[in-house]
C-alpha positions in Angstrom: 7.1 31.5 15.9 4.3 31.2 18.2 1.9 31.8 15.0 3.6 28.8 13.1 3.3 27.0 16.3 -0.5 28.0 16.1 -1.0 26.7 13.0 0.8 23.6 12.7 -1.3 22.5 16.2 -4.1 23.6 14.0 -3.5 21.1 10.5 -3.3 18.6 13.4 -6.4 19.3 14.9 -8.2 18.5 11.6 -6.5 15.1 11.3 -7.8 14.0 14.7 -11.0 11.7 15.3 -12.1 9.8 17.8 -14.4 7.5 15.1 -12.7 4.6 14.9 -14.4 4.3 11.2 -12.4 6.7 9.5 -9.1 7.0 11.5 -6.1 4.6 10.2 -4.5 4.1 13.7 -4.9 4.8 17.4 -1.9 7.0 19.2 -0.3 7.0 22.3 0.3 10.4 22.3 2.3 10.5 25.3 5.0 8.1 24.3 5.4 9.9 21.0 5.3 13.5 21.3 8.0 12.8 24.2 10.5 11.1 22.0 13.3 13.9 21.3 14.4 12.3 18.3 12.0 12.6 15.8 12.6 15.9 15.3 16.4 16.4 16.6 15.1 19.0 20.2 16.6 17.9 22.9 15.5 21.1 24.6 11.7 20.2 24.9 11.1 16.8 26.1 7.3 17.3 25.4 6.4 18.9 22.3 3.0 18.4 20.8 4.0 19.1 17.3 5.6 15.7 17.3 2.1 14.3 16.6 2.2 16.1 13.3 5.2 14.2 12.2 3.5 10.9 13.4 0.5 12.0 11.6 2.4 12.5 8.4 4.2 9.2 8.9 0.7 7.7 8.9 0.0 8.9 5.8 3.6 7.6 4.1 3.2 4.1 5.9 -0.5 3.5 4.5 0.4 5.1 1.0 -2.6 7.5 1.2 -1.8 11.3 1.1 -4.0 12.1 4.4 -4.4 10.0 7.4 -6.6 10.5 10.5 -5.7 9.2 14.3 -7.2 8.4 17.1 -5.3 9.8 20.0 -5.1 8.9 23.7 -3.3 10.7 26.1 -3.1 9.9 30.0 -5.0 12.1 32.2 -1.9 13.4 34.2 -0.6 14.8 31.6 -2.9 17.5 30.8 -0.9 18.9 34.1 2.0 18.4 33.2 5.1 20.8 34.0 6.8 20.0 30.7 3.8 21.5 28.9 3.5 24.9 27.8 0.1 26.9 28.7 -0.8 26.9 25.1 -0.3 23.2 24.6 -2.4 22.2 27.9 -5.1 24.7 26.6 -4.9 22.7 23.5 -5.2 19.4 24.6 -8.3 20.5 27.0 -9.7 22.0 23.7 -9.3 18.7 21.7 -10.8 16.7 24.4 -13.7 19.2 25.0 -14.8 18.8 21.4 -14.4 14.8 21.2 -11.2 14.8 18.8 -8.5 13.8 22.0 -9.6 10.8 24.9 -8.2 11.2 27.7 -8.0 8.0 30.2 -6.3 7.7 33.8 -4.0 4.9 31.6 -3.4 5.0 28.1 -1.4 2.7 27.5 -4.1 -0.7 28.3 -7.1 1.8 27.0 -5.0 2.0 23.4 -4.6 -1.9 23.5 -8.7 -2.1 24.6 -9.5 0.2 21.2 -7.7 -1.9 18.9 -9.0 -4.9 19.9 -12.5 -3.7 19.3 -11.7 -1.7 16.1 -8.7 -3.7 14.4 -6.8 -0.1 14.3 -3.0 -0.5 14.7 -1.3 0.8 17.4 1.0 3.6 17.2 3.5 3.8 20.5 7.3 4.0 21.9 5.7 1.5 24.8 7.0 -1.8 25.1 3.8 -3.1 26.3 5.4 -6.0 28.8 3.0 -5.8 31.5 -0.1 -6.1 29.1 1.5 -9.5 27.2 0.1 -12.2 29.7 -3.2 -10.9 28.9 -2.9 -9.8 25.4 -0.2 -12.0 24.2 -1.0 -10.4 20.2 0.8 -7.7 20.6 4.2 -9.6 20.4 2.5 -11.0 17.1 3.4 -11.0 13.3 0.5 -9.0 12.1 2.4 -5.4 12.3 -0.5 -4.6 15.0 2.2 -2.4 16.7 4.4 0.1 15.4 6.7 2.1 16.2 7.9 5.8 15.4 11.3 6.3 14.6 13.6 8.9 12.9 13.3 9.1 9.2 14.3 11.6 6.0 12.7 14.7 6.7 10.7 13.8 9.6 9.4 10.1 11.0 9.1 6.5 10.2 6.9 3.8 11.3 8.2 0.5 12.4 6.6 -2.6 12.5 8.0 -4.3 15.5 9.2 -7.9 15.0 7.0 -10.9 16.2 8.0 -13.2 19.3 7.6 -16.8 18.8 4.5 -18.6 19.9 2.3 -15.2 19.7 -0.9 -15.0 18.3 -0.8 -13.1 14.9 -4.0 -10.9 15.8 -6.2 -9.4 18.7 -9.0 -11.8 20.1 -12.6 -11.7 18.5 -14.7 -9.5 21.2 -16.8 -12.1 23.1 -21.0 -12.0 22.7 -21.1 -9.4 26.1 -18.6 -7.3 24.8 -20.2 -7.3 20.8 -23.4 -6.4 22.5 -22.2 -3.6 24.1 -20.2 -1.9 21.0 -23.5 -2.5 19.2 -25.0 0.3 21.2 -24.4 3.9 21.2 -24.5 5.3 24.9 -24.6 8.5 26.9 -22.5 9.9 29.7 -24.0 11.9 32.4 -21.5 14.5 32.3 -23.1 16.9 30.2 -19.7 18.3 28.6 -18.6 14.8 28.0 -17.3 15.6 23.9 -17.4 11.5 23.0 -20.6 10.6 24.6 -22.9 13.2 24.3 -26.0 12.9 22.3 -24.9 10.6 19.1 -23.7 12.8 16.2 -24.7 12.2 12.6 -21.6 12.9 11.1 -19.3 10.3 13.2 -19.6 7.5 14.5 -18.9 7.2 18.7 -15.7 5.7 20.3 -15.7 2.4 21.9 -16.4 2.7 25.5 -13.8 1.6 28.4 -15.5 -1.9 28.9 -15.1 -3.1 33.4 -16.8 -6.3 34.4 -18.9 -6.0 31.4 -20.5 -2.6 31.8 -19.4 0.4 29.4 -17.5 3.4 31.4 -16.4 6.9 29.9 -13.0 6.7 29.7 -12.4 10.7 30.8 -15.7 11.0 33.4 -15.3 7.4 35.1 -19.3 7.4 34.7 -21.3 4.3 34.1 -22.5 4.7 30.3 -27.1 5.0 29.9 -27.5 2.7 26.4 -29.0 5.8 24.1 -29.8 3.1 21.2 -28.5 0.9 18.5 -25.4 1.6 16.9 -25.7 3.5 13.4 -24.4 2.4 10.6 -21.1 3.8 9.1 -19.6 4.1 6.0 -16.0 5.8 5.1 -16.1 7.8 2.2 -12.3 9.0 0.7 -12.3 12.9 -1.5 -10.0 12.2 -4.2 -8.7 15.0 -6.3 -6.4 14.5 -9.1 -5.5 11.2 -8.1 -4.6 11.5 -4.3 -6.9 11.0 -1.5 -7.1 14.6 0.1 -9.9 14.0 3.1 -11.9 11.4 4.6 -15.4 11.9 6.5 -18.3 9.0 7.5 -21.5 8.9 6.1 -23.7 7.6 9.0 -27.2 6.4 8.9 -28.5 8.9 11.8 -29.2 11.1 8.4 -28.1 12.1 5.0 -24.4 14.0 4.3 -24.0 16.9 1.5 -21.2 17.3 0.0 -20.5 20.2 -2.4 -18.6 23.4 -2.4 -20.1 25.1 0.8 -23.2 23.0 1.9 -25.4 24.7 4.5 -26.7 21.2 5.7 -26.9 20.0 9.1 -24.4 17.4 7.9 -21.9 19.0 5.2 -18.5 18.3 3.7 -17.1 21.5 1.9 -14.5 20.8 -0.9 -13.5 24.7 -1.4 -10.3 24.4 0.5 -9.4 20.7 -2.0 -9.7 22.7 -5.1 -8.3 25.6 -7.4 -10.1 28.5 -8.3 -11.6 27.2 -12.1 -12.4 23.8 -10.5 -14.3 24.9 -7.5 -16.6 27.3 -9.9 -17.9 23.9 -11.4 -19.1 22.7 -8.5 -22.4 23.6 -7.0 -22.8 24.9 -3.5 -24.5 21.9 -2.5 -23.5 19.1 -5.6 -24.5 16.1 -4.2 -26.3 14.1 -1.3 -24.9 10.6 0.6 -27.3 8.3 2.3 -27.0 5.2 4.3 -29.9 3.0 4.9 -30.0 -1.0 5.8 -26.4 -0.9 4.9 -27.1 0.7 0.8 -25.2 3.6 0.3 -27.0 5.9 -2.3 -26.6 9.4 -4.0 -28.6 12.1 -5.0 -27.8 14.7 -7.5 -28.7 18.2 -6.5 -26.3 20.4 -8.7 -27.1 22.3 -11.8 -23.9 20.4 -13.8 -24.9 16.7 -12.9 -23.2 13.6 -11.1 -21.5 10.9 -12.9 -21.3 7.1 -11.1 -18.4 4.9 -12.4 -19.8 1.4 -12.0 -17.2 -0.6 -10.6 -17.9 -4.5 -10.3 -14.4 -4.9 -8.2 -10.9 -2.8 -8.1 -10.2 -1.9 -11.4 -12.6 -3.3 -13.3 -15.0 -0.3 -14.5 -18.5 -2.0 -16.6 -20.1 1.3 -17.0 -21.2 4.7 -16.3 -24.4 6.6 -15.7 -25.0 10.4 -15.2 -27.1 11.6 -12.9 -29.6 14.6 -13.6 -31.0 17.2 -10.8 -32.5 15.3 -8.1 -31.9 12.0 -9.5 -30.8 9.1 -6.6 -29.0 5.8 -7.6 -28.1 3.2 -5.1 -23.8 2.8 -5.3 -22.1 -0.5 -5.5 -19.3 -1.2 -3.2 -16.4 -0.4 -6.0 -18.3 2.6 -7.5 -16.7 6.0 -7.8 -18.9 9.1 -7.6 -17.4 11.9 -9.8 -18.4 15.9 -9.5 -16.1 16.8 -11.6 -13.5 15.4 -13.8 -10.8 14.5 -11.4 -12.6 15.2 -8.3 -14.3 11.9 -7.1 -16.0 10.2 -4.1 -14.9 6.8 -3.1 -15.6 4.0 -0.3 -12.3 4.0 1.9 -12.3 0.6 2.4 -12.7 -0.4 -0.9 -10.5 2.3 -2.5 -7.9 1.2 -4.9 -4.7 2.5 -4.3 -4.3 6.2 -5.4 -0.1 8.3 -6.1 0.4 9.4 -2.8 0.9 13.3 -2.8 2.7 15.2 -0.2 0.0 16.0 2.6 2.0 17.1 5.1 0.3 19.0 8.4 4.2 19.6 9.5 4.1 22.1 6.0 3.9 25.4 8.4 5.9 24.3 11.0 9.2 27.1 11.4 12.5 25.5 11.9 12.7 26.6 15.2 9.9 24.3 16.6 10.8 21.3 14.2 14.3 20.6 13.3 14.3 18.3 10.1 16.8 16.2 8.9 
């Protein structure tokens, strides 16, 4: 069991981020992974494999067959006596490595994220105390939901809107738009969110107090380290159904191929069967951001073809790109490898048959019980 356990904490893992541009909803892991229900075990009133199910309900609720989460998770809980060792060690790990924030109170600091990034919030908390200051979240825009018992696992829940609230978070005032137009650095030189910026994510929004940026673990005073790259989403779609989601930033180019050996490289071995994966090149292609134009560069031996899209659905043309050939991408246009393997912009993806991508898939019955 504890192997099962092992991996199922490990198809988590790879669904966390803590780059607000390609995760679909921030967590308040806390207030989930405590709620008994969702998988039937009344014997553990923490288990962390709840936040698979959550995950997987993600994935139903948005109709994509992979979603990403931003998780927060209060700061006393990482000693927590209802923990197991392994789960604390865990949790450390995630937050070491900038996929978990930890904050002294998640519940405001999930509230702060989505008003700066429009993400949804995913919590069992009511929220009261926060309402005279953030009177949206008793709104009709589906801002909040929350996680409740479904078939074979868990259901979101859009919680129903008060009279009189405000539909949506508050535009972030000039100060506070200046700020999250800046990457920054903490001093604490293990900090896993604000270290030196990465090129293949973008940075999490930092706790904003009386208009100065903080580190929501450390509780240190942010150094500016620079504007704010660029950042595009880009979906992998394979047969149809989105299977993974990674940025393309402009801090330098992304390859993406079978088994790149860039400093910035998406691997599609694991996506794809055996025949498939021998058509594409070790390093098929390369994505670039610069002044906001996304472009591609073929550097396979097979070639890259571009669906010109000039909205959803509404294909005008295709081009096929030869060894070291670069084409600038419209907002709508697909990138193809390979027939049925594809590159397209998350947020202007068309809707795709959402396939069963479930991180709960290793999970033994004795750590999950279904229904």
């Amino acid at each position: 069991m504890r192997f099962g356990v092992t991996k199922v904490l490990d198809s988590i893992e790879r669904q966390l981020t803590l780059d607000p541009t390609t995760a679909r909803a921030v967590v308040d892991l806390a207030s989930v992974v405590r709620y008994s229900a969702l998988d039937g075990d009344t014997s553990r009133p923490f288990n962390l494999t709840r936040l698979g199910l959550v995950i997987d309900s993600v994935g139903t609720h948005f109709k994509t067959g992979i979603a990403r989460v931003y998780a927060v998770v209060d700061r006393s809980i990482l000693g927590d006596l209802e923990l197991t060792s392994n789960e604390k060690m865990v949790m450390r790990r995630w937050a070491d490595d900038g996929l978990l924030e930890v904050s002294d109170e998640a519940a405001g600091r999930v509230l702060e994220i989505a008003e700066y990034t429009g993400l949804p919030v995913i919590s069992r908390n009511d929220f009261s105390p926060y309402a005279p200051q953030r009177p949206w979240i008793h709104g009709t825009s589906g801002k909040l939901l929350t996680p409740v018992p479904g078939m074979g696992g868990a259901a979101l829940m859009a919680r129903p809107p008060q009279h009189g609230a405000p539909p949506n978070p508050p535009v972030p005032d000039a100060a506070t738009a200046a700020i999250l137009a800046r990457n920054w650095h903490c001093p604490d030189p293990n900090c896993g969110a604000y270290a030196t910026p990465r090129p293949d994510r973008q940075q999490p929004p930092p706790r904003i107090q009386q208009g100065r940026p903080f580190c929501p673990r450390h509780n240190q005073p942010l150094a500016d380290a620079g504007p704010r790259q660029y950042s595009v989403p880009i979906t992998v779609r394979v047969n149809g159904s989105d299977r993974l989601e990674f940025a393309v930033t402009s801090q330098g180019p992304t390859a993406v191929g079978r088994a790149p050996e860039d400093a910035v490289a998406i691997s599609l071995s694991e996506l794809l069967d055996d025949e498939v994966v021998s058509r594409i090149s070790r390093s098929h292609l390369r994505l670039e951001l610069a002044a906001a134009s996304l472009t591609v560069t073929d550097t396979s031996m097979n070639g890259t073809k571009v669906h010109l899209h000039s909205g959803p659905g509404t294909e005008t043309g295709q081009i096929r790109l030869q060894r070291d050939e670069r084409h600038t991408l419209g907002e709508w246009d697909v990138v193809e490898l390979h027939p049925g393997v594809q590159l397209i912009r998350s947020d202007r993806r068309e809707s795709a048959p959402v396939e069963e991508v479930s991180v709960m898939a290793e999970a033994p019955t004795t750590v999950i019980h279904l229904r």
